[in-house]
C-alpha positions as a printed Julia matrix, in Angstrom:
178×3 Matrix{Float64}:
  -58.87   -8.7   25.25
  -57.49  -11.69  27.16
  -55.08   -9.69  29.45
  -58.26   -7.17  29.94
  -60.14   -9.79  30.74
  -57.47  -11.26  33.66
  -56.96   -8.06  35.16
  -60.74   -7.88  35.83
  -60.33  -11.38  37.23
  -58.0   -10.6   39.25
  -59.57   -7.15  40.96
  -62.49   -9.24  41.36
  -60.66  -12.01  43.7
  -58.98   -9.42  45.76
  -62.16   -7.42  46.36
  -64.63  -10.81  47.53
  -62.63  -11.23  50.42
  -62.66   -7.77  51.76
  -66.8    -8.15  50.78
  -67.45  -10.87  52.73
  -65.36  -10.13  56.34
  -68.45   -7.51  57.35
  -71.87   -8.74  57.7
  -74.9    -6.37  57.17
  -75.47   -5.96  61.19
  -71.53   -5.2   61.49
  -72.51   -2.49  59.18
  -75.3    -1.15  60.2
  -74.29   -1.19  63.77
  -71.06    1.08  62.32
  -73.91    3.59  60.54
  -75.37    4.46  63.42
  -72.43    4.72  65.63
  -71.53    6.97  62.84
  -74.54    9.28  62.62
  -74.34    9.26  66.7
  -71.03   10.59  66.51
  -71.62   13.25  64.24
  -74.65   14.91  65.64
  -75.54   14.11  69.17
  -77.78   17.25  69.48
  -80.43   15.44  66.91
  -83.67   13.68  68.19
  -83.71   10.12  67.9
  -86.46    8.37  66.46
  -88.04    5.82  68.85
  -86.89    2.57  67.63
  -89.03   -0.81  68.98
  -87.02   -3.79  69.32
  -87.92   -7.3   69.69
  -86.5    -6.68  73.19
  -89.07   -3.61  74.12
  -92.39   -6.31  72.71
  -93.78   -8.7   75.28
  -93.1   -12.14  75.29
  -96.73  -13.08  75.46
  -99.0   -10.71  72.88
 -102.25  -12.03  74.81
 -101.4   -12.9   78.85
 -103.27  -14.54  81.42
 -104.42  -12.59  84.0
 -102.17  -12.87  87.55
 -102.87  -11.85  90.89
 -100.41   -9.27  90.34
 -102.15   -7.91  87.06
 -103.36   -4.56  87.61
 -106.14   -4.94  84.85
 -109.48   -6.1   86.45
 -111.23   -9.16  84.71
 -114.27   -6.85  84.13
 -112.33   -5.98  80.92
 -112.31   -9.51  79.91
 -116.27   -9.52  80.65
 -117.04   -6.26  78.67
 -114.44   -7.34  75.84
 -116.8   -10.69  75.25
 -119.99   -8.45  75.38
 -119.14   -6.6   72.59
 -118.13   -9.08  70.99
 -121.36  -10.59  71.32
 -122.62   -7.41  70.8
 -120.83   -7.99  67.09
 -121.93  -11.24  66.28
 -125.72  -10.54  67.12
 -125.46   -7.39  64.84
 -123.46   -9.19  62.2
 -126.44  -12.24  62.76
 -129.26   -9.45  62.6
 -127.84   -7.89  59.24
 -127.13  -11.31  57.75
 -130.89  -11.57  58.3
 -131.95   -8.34  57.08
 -130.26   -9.08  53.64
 -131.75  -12.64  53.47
 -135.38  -10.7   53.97
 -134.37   -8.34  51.53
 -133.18  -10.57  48.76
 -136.63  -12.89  49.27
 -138.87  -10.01  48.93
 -136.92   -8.56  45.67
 -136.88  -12.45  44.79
 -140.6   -12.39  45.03
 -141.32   -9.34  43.36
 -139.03  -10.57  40.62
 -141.24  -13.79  40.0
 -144.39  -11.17  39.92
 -142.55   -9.26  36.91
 -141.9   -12.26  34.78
 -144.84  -14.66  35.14
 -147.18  -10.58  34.4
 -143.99  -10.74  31.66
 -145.04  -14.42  30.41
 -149.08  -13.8   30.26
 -148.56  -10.64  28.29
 -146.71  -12.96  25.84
 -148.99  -15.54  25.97
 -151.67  -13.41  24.95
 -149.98  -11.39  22.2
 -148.79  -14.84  20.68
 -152.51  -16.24  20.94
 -153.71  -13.15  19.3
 -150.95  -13.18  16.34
 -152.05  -16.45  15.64
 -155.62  -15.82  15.36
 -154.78  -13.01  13.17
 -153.02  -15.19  10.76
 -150.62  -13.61   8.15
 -152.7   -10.59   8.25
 -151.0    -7.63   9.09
 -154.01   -5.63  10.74
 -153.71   -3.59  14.12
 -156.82   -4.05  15.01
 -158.83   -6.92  17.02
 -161.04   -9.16  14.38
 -163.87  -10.05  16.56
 -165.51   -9.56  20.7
 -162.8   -12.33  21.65
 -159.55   -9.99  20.54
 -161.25   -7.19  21.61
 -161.57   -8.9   25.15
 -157.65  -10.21  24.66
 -156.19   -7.13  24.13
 -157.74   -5.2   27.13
 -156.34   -7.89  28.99
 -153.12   -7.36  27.75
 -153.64   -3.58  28.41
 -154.67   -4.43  32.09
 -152.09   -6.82  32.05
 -149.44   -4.27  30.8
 -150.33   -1.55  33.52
 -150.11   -4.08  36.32
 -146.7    -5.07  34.99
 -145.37   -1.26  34.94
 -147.01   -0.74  38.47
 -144.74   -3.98  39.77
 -141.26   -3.19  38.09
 -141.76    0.54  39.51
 -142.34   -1.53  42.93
 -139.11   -3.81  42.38
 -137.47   -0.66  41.61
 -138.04    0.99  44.84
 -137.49   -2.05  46.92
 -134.1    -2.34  45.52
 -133.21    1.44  45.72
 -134.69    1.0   49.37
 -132.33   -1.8   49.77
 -129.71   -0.46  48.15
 -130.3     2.92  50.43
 -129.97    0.47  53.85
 -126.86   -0.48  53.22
 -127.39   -3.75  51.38
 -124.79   -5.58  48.78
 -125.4    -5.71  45.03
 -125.73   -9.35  45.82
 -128.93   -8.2   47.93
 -130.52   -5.88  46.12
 -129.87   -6.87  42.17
 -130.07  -11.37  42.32
């Protein structure tokens, strides 16, 4: 196992130097003088270099500069064009998300005075497991929970189409679901 062992050793040394004397350009430069060599006829790909960029990715226009500086002028409109877009939408959403805010608050404080009044109507009622209203004053409570109730239904079915309308223009879940 030892001598196995020292053999393998010994292959290993005499194979690092020939490893290291070619660098990975030296061999990729002999590739493709190899593939040129052995079909000529073959399209090239177009190969960019850092040679074939330009020094200066955004240049200042010269005299000698064949592109007019009416480029420059259009190239700020739209992007002022952008930003007063991107400013009305950001505005649009804010609307958006107040009015579904609003309609929101509508929902729960209807929400909170049909509680209130079922709570003020279980507690005249006592233990007493009847359906019914006990007197003119539960009578009166529970039609205005029933008016109460209907008003409710008519404002979720509102805040429902406002966000479907939102969600319809465009609008983030952010926008249309707070």
């Amino acid at each position: 196992m030892r001598q196995t062992f020292l053999k393998m050793l010994a292959i290993a040394l005499l194979l690092i130097p020939a490893a290291q004397g070619q660098s990975l350009g030296d061999i990729a430069r002999a590739n493709r003088e190899k593939q040129k060599t052995e079909d000529p006829s073959a399209t090239t790909p177009k190969v960019i270099t850092n040679a074939d960029l330009p020094k200066d990715p955004n240049p200042t226009p010269n005299d000698d500069d064949a592109t007019p500086p009416v480029d420059a002028a259009n190239s700020k409109a739209a992007d002022h064009r952008s930003v007063q877009r991107a400013m009305t939408e950001r505005r649009a959403a804010e609307q958006w998300k107040r009015q579904i805010l609003e309609q929101k608050r509508k929902v729960a404080n209807l929400q909170a005075r049909i509680d209130q009044l079922n709570a003020s109507i279980q507690a005249a009622n006592g233990s007493v497991q009847y359906e019914g209203p006990n007197g003119r004053y539960q009578a009166r409570q529970m039609q205005r929970v029933a008016d109460i109730q209907l008003q409710l239904d008519e404002q979720r079915k509102t805040l429902a189409e406002m966000q479907e309308s939102a969600r319809r223009a465009g609008m983030h879940t952010t926008v249309y679901d707070p």
